[in-house]
Each structure stands twice: as structure tokens, then as C-alpha cells.
C-alpha positions as CSV (number, residue, x, y, z in Angstrom):
1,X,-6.0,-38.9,10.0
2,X,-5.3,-35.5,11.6
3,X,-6.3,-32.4,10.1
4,X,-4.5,-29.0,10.6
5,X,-1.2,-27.8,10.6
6,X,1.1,-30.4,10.2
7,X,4.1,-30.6,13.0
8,X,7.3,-28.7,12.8
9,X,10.5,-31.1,14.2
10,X,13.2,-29.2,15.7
11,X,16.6,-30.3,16.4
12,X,19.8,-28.7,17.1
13,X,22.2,-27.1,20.1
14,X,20.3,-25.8,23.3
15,X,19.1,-23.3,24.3
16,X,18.4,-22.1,20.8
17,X,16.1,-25.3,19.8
18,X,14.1,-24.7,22.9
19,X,13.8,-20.9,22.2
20,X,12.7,-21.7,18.3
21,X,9.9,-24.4,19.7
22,X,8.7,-21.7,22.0
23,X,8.6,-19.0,19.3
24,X,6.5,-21.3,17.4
25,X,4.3,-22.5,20.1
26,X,3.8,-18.9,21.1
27,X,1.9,-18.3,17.6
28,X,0.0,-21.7,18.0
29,X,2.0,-23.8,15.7
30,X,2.9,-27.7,16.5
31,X,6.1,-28.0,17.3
32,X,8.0,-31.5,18.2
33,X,11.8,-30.8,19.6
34,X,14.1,-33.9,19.2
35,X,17.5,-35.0,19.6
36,X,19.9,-36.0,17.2
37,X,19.6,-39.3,18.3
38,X,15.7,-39.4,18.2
39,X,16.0,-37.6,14.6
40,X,17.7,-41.0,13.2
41,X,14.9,-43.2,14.2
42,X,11.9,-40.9,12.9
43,X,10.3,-41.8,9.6
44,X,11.1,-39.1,7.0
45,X,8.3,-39.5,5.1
46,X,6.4,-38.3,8.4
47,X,8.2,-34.8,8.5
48,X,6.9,-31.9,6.5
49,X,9.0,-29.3,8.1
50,X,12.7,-29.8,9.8
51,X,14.5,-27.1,11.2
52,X,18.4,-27.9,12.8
53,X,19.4,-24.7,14.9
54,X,22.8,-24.5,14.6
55,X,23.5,-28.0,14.8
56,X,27.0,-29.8,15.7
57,X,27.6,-31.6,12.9
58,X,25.0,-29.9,10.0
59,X,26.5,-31.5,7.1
60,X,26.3,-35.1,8.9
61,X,23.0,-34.5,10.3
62,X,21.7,-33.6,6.4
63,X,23.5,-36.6,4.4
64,X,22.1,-38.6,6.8
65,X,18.7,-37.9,6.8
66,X,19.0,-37.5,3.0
67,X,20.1,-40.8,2.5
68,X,16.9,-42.1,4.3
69,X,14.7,-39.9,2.6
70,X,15.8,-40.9,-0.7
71,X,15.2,-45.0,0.5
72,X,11.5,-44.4,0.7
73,X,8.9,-44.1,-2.3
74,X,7.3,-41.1,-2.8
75,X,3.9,-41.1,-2.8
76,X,2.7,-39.2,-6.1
77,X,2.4,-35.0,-6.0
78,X,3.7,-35.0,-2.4
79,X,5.5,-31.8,-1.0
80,X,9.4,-31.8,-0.8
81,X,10.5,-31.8,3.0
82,X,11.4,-28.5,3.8
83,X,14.6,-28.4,5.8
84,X,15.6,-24.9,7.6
85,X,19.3,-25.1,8.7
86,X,19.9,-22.1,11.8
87,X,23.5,-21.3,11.3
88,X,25.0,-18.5,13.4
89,X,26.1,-15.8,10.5
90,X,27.1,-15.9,6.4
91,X,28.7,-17.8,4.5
92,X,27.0,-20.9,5.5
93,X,29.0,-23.6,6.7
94,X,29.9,-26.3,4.1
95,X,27.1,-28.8,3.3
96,X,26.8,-32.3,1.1
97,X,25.7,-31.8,-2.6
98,X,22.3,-33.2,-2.6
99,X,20.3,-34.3,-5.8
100,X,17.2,-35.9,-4.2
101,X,14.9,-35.1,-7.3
102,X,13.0,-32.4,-5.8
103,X,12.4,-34.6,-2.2
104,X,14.2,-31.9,-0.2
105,X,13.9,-27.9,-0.4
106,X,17.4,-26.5,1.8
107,X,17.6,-23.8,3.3
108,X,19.7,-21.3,5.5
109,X,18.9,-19.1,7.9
110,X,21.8,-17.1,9.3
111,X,20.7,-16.1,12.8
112,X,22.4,-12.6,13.2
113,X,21.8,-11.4,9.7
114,X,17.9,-12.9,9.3
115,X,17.2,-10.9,13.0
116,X,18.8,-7.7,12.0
117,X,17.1,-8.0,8.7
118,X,13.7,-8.6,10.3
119,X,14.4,-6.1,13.1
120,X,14.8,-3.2,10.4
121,X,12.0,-4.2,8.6
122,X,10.0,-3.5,12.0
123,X,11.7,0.1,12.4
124,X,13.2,0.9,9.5
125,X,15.1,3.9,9.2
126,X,12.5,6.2,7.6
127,X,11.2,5.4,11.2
128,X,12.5,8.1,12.5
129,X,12.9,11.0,9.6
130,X,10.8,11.8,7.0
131,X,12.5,12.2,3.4
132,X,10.3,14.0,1.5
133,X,10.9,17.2,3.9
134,X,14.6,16.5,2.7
135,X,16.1,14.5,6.3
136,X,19.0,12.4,5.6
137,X,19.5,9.0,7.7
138,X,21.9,9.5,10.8
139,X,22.5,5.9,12.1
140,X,24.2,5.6,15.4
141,X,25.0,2.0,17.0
142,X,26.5,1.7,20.3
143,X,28.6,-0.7,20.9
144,X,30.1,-3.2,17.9
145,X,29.0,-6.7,19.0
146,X,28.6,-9.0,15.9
147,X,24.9,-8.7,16.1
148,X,25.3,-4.6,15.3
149,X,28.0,-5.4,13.2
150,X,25.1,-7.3,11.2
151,X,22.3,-4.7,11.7
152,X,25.3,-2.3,10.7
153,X,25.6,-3.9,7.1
154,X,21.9,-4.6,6.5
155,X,21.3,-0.7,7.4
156,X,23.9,0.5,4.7
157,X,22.0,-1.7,2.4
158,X,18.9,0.2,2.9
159,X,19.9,3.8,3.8
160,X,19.6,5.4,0.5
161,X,16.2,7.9,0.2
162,X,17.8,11.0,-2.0
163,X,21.0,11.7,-3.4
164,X,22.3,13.1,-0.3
165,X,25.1,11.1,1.6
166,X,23.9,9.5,4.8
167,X,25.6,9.1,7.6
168,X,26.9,6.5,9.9
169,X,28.0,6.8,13.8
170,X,29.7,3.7,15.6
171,X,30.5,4.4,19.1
172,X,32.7,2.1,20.7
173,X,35.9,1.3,23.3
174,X,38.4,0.6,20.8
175,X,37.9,2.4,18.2
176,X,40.8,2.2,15.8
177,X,40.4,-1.7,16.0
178,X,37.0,-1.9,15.2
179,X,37.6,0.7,12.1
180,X,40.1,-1.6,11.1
181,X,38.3,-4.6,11.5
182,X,35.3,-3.0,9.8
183,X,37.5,-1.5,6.8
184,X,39.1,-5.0,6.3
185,X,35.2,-6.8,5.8
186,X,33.9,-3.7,3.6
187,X,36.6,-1.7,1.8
188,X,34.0,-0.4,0.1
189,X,31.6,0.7,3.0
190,X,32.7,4.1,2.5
191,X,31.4,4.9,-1.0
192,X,27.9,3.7,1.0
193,X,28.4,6.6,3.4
194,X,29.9,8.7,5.9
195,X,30.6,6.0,8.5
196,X,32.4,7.4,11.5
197,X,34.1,5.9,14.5
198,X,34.2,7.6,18.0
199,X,34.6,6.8,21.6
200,X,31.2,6.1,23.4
201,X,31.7,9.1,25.9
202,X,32.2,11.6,22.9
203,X,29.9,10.9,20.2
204,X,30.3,13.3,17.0
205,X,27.2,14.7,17.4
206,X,28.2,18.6,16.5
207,X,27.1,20.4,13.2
208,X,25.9,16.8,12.1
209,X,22.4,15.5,10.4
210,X,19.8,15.1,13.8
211,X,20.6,11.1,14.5
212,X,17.3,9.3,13.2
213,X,17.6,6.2,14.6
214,X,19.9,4.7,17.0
215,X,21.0,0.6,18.2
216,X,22.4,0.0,21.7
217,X,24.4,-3.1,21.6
218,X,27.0,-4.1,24.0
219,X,28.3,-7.0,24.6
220,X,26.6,-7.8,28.1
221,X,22.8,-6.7,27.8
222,X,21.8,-5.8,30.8
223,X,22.0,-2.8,33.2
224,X,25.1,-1.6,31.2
225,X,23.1,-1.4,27.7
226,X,20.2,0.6,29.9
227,X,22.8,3.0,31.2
228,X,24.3,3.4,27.7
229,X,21.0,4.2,26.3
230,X,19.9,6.2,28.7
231,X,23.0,8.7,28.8
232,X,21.9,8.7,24.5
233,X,19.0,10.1,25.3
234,X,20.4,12.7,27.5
235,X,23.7,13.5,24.8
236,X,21.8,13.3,21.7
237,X,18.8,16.0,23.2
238,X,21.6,18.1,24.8
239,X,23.5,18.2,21.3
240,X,20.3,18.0,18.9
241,X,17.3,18.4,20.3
242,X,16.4,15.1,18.8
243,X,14.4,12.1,20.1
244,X,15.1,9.5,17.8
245,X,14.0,5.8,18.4
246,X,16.3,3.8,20.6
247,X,16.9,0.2,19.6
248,X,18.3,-1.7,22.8
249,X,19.1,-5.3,22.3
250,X,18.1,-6.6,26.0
251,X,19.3,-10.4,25.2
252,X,17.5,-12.9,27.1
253,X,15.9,-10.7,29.7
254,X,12.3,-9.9,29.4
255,X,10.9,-6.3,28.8
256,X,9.2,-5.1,31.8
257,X,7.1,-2.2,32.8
258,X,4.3,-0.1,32.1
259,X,3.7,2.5,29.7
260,X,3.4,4.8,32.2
261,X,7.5,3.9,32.6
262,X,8.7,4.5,29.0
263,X,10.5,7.3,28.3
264,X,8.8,7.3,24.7
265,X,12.4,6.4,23.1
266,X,14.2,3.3,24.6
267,X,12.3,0.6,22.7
268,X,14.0,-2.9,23.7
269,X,14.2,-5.9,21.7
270,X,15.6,-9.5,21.5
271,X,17.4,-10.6,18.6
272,X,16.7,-14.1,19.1
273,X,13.4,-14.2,20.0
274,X,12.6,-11.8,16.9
275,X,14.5,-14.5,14.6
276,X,12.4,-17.0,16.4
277,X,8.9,-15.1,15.4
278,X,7.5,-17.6,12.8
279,X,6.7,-14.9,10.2
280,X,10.4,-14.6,10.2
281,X,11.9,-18.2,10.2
282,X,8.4,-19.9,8.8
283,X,7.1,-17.8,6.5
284,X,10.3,-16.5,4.4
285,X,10.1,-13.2,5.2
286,X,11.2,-11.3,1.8
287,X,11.5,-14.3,-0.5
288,X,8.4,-14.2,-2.5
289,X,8.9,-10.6,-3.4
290,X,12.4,-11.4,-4.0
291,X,11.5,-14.2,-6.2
292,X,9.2,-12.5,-8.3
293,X,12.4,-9.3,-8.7
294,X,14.4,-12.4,-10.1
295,X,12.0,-12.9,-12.7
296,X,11.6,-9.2,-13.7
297,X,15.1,-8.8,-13.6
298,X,15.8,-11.5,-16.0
299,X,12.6,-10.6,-18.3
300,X,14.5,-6.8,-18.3
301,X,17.3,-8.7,-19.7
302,X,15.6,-11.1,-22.4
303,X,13.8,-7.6,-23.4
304,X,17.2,-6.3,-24.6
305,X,17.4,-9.4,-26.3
306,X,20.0,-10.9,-24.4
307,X,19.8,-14.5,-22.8
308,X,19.3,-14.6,-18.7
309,X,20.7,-18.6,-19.0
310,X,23.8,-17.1,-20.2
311,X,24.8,-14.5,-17.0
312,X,25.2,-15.5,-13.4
313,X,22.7,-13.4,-12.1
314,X,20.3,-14.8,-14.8
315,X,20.1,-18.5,-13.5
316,X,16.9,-19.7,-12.5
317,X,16.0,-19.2,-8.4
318,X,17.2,-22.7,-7.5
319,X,20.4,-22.4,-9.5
320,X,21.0,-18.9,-8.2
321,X,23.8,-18.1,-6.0
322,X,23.8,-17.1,-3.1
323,X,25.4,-13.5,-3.0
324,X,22.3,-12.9,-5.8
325,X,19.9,-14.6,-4.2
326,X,21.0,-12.2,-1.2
327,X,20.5,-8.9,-3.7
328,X,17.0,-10.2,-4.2
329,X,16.4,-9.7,-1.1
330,X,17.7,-6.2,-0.1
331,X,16.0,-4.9,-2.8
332,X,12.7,-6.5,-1.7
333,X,13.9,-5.1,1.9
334,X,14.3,-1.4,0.3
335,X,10.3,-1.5,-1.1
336,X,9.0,0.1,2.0
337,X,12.1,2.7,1.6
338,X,10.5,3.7,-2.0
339,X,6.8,3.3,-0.5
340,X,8.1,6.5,1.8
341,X,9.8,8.6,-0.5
342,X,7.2,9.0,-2.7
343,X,4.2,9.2,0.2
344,X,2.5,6.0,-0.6
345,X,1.4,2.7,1.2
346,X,1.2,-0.8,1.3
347,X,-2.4,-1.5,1.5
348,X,-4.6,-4.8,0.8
349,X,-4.7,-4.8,-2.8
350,X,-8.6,-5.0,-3.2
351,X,-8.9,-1.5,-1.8
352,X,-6.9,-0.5,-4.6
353,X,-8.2,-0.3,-8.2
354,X,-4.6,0.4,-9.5
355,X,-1.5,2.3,-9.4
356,X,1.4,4.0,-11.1
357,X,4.2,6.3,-9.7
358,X,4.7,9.3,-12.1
359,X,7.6,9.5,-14.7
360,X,9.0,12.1,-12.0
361,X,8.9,9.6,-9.1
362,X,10.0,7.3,-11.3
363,X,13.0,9.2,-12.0
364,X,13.7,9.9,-8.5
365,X,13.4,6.1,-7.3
366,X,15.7,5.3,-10.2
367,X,18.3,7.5,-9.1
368,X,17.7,6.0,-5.2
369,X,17.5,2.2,-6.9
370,X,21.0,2.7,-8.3
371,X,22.4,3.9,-5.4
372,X,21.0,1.2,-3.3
373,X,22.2,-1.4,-6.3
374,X,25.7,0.1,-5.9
375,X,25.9,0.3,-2.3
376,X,24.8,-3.9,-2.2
377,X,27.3,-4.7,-4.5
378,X,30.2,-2.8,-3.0
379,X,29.9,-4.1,0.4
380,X,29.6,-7.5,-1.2
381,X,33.4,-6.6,-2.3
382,X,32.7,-5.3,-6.1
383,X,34.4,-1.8,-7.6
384,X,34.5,-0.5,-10.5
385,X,36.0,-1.5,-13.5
386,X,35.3,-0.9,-17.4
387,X,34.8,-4.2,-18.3
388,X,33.2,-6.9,-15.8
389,X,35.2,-9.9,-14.5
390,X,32.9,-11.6,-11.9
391,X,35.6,-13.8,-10.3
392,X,37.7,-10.7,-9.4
393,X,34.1,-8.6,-8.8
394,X,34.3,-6.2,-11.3
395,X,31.8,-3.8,-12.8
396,X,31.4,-1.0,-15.3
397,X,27.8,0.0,-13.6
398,X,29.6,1.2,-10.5
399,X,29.3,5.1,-11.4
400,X,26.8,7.6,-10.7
401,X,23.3,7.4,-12.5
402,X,23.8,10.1,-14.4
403,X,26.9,8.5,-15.9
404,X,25.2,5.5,-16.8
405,X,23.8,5.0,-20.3
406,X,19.7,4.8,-20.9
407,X,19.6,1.1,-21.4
408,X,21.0,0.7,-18.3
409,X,19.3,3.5,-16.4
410,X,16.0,1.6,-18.0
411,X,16.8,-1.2,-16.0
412,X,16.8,0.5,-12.6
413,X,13.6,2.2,-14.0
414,X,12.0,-1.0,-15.2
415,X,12.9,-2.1,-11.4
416,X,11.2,0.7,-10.0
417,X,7.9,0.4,-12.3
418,X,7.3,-3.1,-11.0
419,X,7.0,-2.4,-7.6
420,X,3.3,-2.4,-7.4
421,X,3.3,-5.8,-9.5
422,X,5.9,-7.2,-6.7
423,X,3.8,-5.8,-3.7
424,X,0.7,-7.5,-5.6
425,X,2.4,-10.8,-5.5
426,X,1.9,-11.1,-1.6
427,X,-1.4,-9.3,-1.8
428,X,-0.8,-5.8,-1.3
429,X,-1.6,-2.5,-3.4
430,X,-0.2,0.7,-3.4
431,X,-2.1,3.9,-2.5
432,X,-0.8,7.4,-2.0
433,X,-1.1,9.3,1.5
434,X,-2.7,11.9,2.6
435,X,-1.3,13.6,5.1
436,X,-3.3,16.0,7.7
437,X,-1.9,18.5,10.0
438,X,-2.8,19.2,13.5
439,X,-1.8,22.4,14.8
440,X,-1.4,23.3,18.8
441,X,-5.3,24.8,19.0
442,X,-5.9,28.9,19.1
443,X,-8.3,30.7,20.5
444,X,-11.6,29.2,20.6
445,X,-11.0,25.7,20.7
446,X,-13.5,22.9,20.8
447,X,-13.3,20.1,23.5
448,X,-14.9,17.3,24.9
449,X,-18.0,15.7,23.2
450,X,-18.3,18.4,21.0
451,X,-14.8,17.9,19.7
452,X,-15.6,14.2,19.3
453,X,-18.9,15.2,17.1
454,X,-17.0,17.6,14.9
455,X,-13.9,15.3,14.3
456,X,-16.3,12.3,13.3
457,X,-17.3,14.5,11.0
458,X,-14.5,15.2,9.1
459,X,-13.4,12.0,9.5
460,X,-16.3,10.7,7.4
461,X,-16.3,13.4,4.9
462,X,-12.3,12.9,4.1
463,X,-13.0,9.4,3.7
464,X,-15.9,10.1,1.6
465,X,-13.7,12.4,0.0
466,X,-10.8,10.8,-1.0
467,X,-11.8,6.6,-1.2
468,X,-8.5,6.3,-2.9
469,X,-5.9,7.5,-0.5
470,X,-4.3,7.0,3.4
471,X,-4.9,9.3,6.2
472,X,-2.0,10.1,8.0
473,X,-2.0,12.2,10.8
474,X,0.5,14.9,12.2
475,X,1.2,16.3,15.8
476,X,3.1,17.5,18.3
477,X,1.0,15.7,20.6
478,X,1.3,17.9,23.3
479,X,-1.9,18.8,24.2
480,X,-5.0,16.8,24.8
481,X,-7.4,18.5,22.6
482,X,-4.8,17.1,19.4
483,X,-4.5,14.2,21.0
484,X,-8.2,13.6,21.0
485,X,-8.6,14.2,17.4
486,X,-5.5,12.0,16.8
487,X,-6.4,9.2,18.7
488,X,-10.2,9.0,16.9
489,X,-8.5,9.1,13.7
490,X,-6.8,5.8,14.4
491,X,-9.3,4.3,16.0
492,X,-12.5,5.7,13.5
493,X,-10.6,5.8,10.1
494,X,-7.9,3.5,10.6
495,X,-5.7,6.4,9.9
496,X,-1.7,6.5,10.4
497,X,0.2,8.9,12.9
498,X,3.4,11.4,11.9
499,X,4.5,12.0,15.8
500,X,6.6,15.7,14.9
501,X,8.8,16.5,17.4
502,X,10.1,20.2,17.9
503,X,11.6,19.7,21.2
504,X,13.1,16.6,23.3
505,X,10.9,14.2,24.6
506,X,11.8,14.5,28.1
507,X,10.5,18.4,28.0
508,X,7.7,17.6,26.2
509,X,6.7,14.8,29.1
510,X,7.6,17.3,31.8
511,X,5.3,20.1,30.1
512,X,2.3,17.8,31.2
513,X,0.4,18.2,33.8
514,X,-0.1,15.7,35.7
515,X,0.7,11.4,35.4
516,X,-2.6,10.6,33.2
517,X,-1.7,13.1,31.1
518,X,1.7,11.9,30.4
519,X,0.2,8.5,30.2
520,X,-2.0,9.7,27.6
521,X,1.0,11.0,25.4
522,X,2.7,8.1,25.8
523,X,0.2,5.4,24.8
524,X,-0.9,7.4,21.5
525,X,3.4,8.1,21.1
526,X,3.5,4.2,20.8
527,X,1.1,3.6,18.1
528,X,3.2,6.4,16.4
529,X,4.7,5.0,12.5
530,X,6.7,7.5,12.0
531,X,8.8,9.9,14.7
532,X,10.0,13.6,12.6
533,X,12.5,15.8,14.3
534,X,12.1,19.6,14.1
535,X,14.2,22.3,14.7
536,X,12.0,24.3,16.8
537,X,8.6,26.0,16.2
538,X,9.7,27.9,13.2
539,X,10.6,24.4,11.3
540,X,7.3,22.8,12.6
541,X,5.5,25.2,10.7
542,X,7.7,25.1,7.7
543,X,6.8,21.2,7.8
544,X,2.9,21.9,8.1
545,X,3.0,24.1,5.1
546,X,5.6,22.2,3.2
547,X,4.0,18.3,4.1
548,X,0.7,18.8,5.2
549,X,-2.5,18.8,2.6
550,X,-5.0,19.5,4.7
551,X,-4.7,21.2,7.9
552,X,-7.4,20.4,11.3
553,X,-7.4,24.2,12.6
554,X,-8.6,23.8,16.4
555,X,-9.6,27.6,17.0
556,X,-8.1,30.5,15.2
557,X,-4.5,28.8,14.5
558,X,-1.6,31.3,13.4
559,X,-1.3,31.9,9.3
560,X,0.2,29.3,7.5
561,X,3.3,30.7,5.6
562,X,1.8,28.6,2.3
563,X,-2.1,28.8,1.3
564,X,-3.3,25.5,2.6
565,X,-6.4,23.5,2.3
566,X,-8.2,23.9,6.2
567,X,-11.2,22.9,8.0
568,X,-11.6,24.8,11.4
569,X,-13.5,23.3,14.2
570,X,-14.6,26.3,15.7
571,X,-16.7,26.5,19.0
572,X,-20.3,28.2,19.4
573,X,-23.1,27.9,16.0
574,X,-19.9,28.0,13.3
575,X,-18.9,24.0,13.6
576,X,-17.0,23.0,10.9
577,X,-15.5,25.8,8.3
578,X,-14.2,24.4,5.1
579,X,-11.9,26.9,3.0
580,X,-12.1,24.0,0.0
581,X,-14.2,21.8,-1.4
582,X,-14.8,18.7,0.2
């Protein structure tokens, strides 16, 4: 008998199957790839896991092996075979209505929607901004291949963190047929957003929101899609002064380079190999949380004393259908969104005794939770009507929150509540951040070991301080004495990092001084979670006194315009000067 992971079979069209068996290899799983052929003679009580990418025949393929599965006894308690069908994009294509008794757990996997989805989960779009200061997403894609088409949709799913409208530019070659083509799928996109289409040699970058995050998709990766995101980089600095990340889908060539080359922006990516990560098509990236926002949503209902049995979006998970079981998981996608609104963190949930957002946040996430409910629903084809009809996708909730009555708006606050019970589901808790300025240093600035003494210090006496929250770090980067300070939070504390831009990138690499210094920037740039464009040094230190709790004063620092909490690490007998209690 052989212990361990059992093996995965995969079968299906090429190359994907042999990309999917080398995703899964890569992360040490056992992976067996067979034919269609070979899957006809294997056992099926031997398989545990099969996964068909994108298969010729799927529906033949599945009766089949169904048929044979249901021939065999089962032995008592054993697991249902798990059965993962790759399919290219939604719908799925027709399959056979199985009944198998619980022998078989199906399941679909569209390629380009499950990759965009997982690639926004990795840089989401708060990536980029940071909402409590009051920035608004700015999405640009270039280039309308399916694949951004995809990442397109998911993002309007997700782009709601205020009240404020967000913003949408597609830049492409025709761009009257893809607006038409787009307007056809979603009538509704543009109660999401501002979505605008524009030629990719003009993008309508002028007396706009700074663009916060940014795709490069054509439809030949290559040396054209590094060209296109290179002259991005150029336009949007030139017409914003921005740096926002630069998501370049490279297609089946490998990322190359060392840090040293980066240009702290261009970050490339494959979309199959991230749909081939198995966190992604393994571990069902979304669906537990998802699950357990079924459940509360139909408890919210049998609360008001109606019956969950009775509504569509009420039937139990393996009854569900699929555009609801899709809902589930956007708003499981849109967690982390809340999680940065209201400066708080996903962290393992025994370093949290317990939590609960204020009736404020609460509130304010309700207000975001409708808009992101409304926003799912209308690019799912619903609008508003006073009375619901579900086969013509009709709805009476499709109207501002404010408009909505208070049983109604309790639902999306009920929603909102539960989020630390949904995070506790996959073993996270939530704690609130605590966010630390650093400054360019003043006059008598520390450096060298005796910088690295005094920041230890305060780095165990915040801790110390405040169990119960996340250090996050904030700084230009610029400079090697906050880049020190930076770089021993993260690796001391386990602290997070707010990179704030208030100029371009490219100027602030040619400011250094020489290659290791760049090098420096660059490697603590990358472990950066969040990237925050400023307007220049007067709006960095709006941000410091607006964002910033505690401020790391490296000298004699300029006033802040707000009184702020500041330790000053100050050279000579004077070491560490608290103006608060620590």
C-alpha cells in the first residue's frame, strides 16, 4: 500500500495537458498524463482525482467513464472521484446528466476566466492605490484579446472601494468594434463604470483619475506586448506622473532577467501557467469562502422568516446554479477589497483573539457590498424592474443603497458582518493595520550600525506595543537610510510595505547613484504590497499626516501639517525621542 498523496490523471488536448502535469509536478504533486484511449482501460475505482483539459469530446469522455464507475461497488465511506473538466471560457459546454449517488463530484474550470480570476487575486487593484486616502481605481488594458476581455469583466466585478465612479480605459486598434462587441456582451457594463474606448497611440489619459493598475494583452505576446508596455510607461509618467503596476501577459515565453533589469513596473505573467498553479486548479481557489457566503446568505433569508428552498438563489450548493454559484464567488473575490478599505488584514487566525468592524465601517462596506452586488448582477444581464421575474432578469434591488429599504440594506450589512466568520473558515483572522511613516531624513540623520540598533528598537517596542495590530510601512524609498529601516522591518517584524510614489519611477531610479543603489531600490520595490501614487511632495505629506499613525523621524524632519504621534532617531547621546507613550 502506498502512502502519500494519491496521483492526479490527466487527460485532454496538448499542449495544455502537458502544461497542467507540469504545474502540478512543479509543486511536488503525482501526476499521471494519459490518453483518451489509456483512460478507457484504467480502473475507476483507482482514480481519486481526474482532470480532462479541454477535451475533444468532454461529454463522451464523462458518460463514459461514468458508466464504468457506476459498474463497480463502492467500498463503504470512500471519497467521490473528483473530476475537473478545463474548458476554454463560460458557459460550459453541454454535459450528460449524471446521478451516480454521490460517486462523482463535477466540476468546471473555465481557463480564461479561473486565470484572470486568480491573476487579480495576486494584484488586485487596491494594488496600486490606496482608498482610504480617497483614490478611485483607473483600469487600463491594452489590447482586447479574450483573455483581457475576461480579466476586463472579473475587474468590474471587483472595482468598487467608495461611492465614487471608477474608471475603465481599453485601448485598442479597432475601437468602435470592440465597443460594440463589448456593449452587445454587457449592456449593462456601464452602470459598473466609466469604461472608455480609445486608440492605443492616444490613450485618454488627460484631466483623468492617475491609472492604478494597468494589463498588456495583445494578441501575439512577444516583443510587440514589451514595446506596448514599455511606450505605457513612458505615456502614462509623461501624462500623470504615475507608475502604476504593469501586467504583461508574456504567453509561453519565460520571464528572463535580473532584478537589476526591471524597470520596477513591467511585471510579466502567463495566464496558463497561473491557471496551471495547483492552489488555483487543485485547491478551489474561492470556493470554501464562497460556500460558507451561501450559507449565510440563506440563514439572512430564513431570519426574515422566509424559506431559502423556495428562491433560486436559496438552493442548496449542489443544486445551485451556476450564475449564483458564480456570485459566491466574486463576493468571496471582493473580501480582500473590504480588508483594504477599512485598513485591516488577513492574518492566521490564532494571532487574533477576535474582531469586529465598527457600525461606521459597517456602513461604509454596506454601501461598497451593494455596489459590488449590483455591478455582478448587471453584467450578468439583470436591470431593474419593480417586481422580479428571474427568467427575463429582473430586479427591484437594482437602485442605489440609499434607496433601498432597511431589511434589505440589513442584508448587505449582515454580509459585511460575516466577513471575519468567512475569513475564519479557511483559517484566517482579521487585525487592523498600523501604518508607519518614513519621511526622507533631515538634518542629523543616523546611519549604519547605529541606525540598525535604534530601528530594532522601535521595532520591538511597537510590537510590544500594539500585539494586536500589522505593521505597515511607508516610503518613498529613495534614499538608503529609509530603505534600511524599511527593509529590517520586513525582515525583523514581518512588517508590510506602502511603496509612495511622488514622482515616476524612471526619475526616481535615475536619482541614484550608482547600480547597487538602484539595485537596492529595486529588490525592496518588489516585496512592495501596495504601490500609492502622489502628486508631488506637497501630497506626500498630506498622505503622511492624513494615513500615517506613527511617523520614524530620521533627523530633524519638516513639521507635519497634522500633530502626529513620532519617534526621532536622532544621532549623538539623544537615541530614540518618543513624543507619545509607547
Amino acid at each position: 500500500m502506498l502512502f502519500g498523496p494519491s496521483l492526479i490523471h490527466v487527460c485532454g488536448s496538448e499542449p495544455l495537458a502537458s502544461r497542467v502535469v507540469a504545474g502540478l509536478r512543479a509543486d511536488g504533486r503525482r501526476v499521471r498524463l494519459v490518453s483518451p484511449d489509456q483512460l478507457t482501460t484504467l480502473k475507476p475505482a483507482r482514480i481519486r482525482t481526474l482532470i480532462l483539459a479541454d477535451p475533444p469530446d468532454p461529454a463522451g469522455l464523462i458518460a463514459a467513464f461514468a458508466t464504468r464507475l457506476a459498474q463497480i461497488r463502492r467500498g463503504f465511506g470512500a471519497e467521490p472521484v473528483r473530476l475537473i473538466l478545463m474548458h476554454l471560457a463560460d458557459p460550459p459546454p453541454p454535459l450528460p446528466d449524471l446521478n451516480l449517488g454521490g460517486r462523482l463530484r463535477l466540476e468546471t474550470f473555465a481557463i480564461e476566466n479561473r486565470a484572470m480570476r486568480a491573476l487579480l487575486a495576486r494584484w488586485p487593484l487596491h494594488s496600486g492605490m490606496d482608498p482610504p486616502f480617497g483614490q478611485v481605481p483607473h483600469l487600463l488594458i491594452a489590447g482586447f484579446t479574450p483573455s483581457a476581455g475576461a480579466f476586463l469583466v472579473q475587474a468590474l466585478r471587483l472595482i468598487h472601494y467608495a461611492d465614487a465612479r471608477p474608471r475603465v480605459s481599453i485601448l485598442c486598434d479597432d475601437t468602435a468594434r470592440a465597443a460594440a462587441r463589448f456593449q452587445a456582451d454587457y449592456p449593462q457594463a456601464d452602470q459598473v463604470a466609466e469604461i472608455r474606448f480609445a486608440p492605443l497611440a492616444s490613450p485618454p489619459l488627460k484631466d483623468t483619475p492617475a491609472v492604478t493598475l494597468a494589463l498588456v494583452c495583445q494578441d501575439a505576446p512577444g516583443p510587440e506586448g514589451l514595446r506596448v508596455a514599455r511606450a505605457l510607461v513612458q505615456t502614462i509618467a509623461r501624462a500623470q506622473r504615475a507608475s502604476p503596476p504593469i501586467l504583461l501577459e508574456i504567453g509561453d515565453d519565460e520571464a528572463r532577467g535580473d532584478i537589476a533589469d526591471w524597470d520596477g513596473q513591467i511585471i510579466p505573467f502567463s495566464s496558463l501557467r497561473e491557471v496551471c498553479r495547483p492552489e488555483v486548479l487543485l485547491d478551489g481557489l474561492g470556493d470554501e469562502a464562497a460556500r460558507t457566503i451561501h450559507e449565510y446568505y440563506c440563514d439572512s433569508i430564513a431570519a426574515q422568516g422566509r424559506d431559502p428552498g423556495t428562491e433560486p438563489a436559496g438552493e442548496p450548493w449542489p443544486r445551485l446554479a451556476t450564475s449564483y454559484r458564480q456570485a459566491n464567488r466574486h463576493q468571496a473575490d471582493h473580501l480582500w477589497a473590504k480588508l483594504a478599505v477599512t485598513d485591516c488584514r488577513a492574518v492566521a487566525e490564532e494571532m487574533v483573539d477576535a474582531f469586529a468592524f465598527t457600525p461606521l465601517e459597517v456602513e461604509r462596506l454596506a454601501l461598497i457590498e451593494h455596489r459590488r452586488w449590483a455591478a455582478d448582477r448587471s453584467l450578468d444581464g439583470w436591470s431593474y424592474a419593480p417586481v422580479r421575474d428571474n427568467a427575463r432578469k429582473h430586479h427591484p434591488q437594482l437602485i442605489p443603497y440609499a434607496e433601498l429599504s432597511e431589511p434589505m440594506k440589513d442584508l448587505d450589512r449582515f454580509a459585511v458582518r460575516g466577513v471575519p466568520n468567512l475569513l475564519a473558515r479557511s483559517g484566517l483572522g482579521v487585525v487592523r493595520l498600523l501604518i508607519v511613516g518614513i519621511p526622507a531624513p533631515g538634518a542629523g540623520s543616523v546611519s549604519g550600525k547605529r541606525l540598525r540598533t535604534l530601528t530594532r528598537l522601535v521595532l520591538e517596542r511597537l510590537v510590544a506595543r500594539y500585539p494586536d495590530r500589522a505593521l505597515v510601512f511607508a516610503a518613498t524609498l529613495a534614499d538608503p537610510a529609509t530603505r534600511q529601516v524599511a527593509r529590517q522591518a520586513l525582515d525583523q517584524s514581518g512588517a508590510g510595505l506602502f511603496w509612495l510614489l511622488s514622482q515616476p519611477i524612471d526619475e526616481l531610479l535615475a536619482a541614484q547613484p550608482d547600480a547597487a543603489a538602484r539595485r537596492d531600490l529595486l529588490e525592496l520595490a518588489a516585496r512592495a504590497e501596495r504601490r500609492i501614487a502622489l502628486d508631488g511632495e506637497g501630497e506626500l505629506a498630506r498622505w503622511f499626516a492624513a494615513r500615517a499613525e506613527i511617523v520614524i523621524a530620521l533627523g530633524a524632519i519638516a513639521p507635519m501639517a497634522e500633530p502626529v504621534r513620532r519617534v526621532t532617531l536622532a544621532a549623538g547621546w539623544a537615541g530614540l525621542d518618543w513624543n507619545f507613550e509607547y
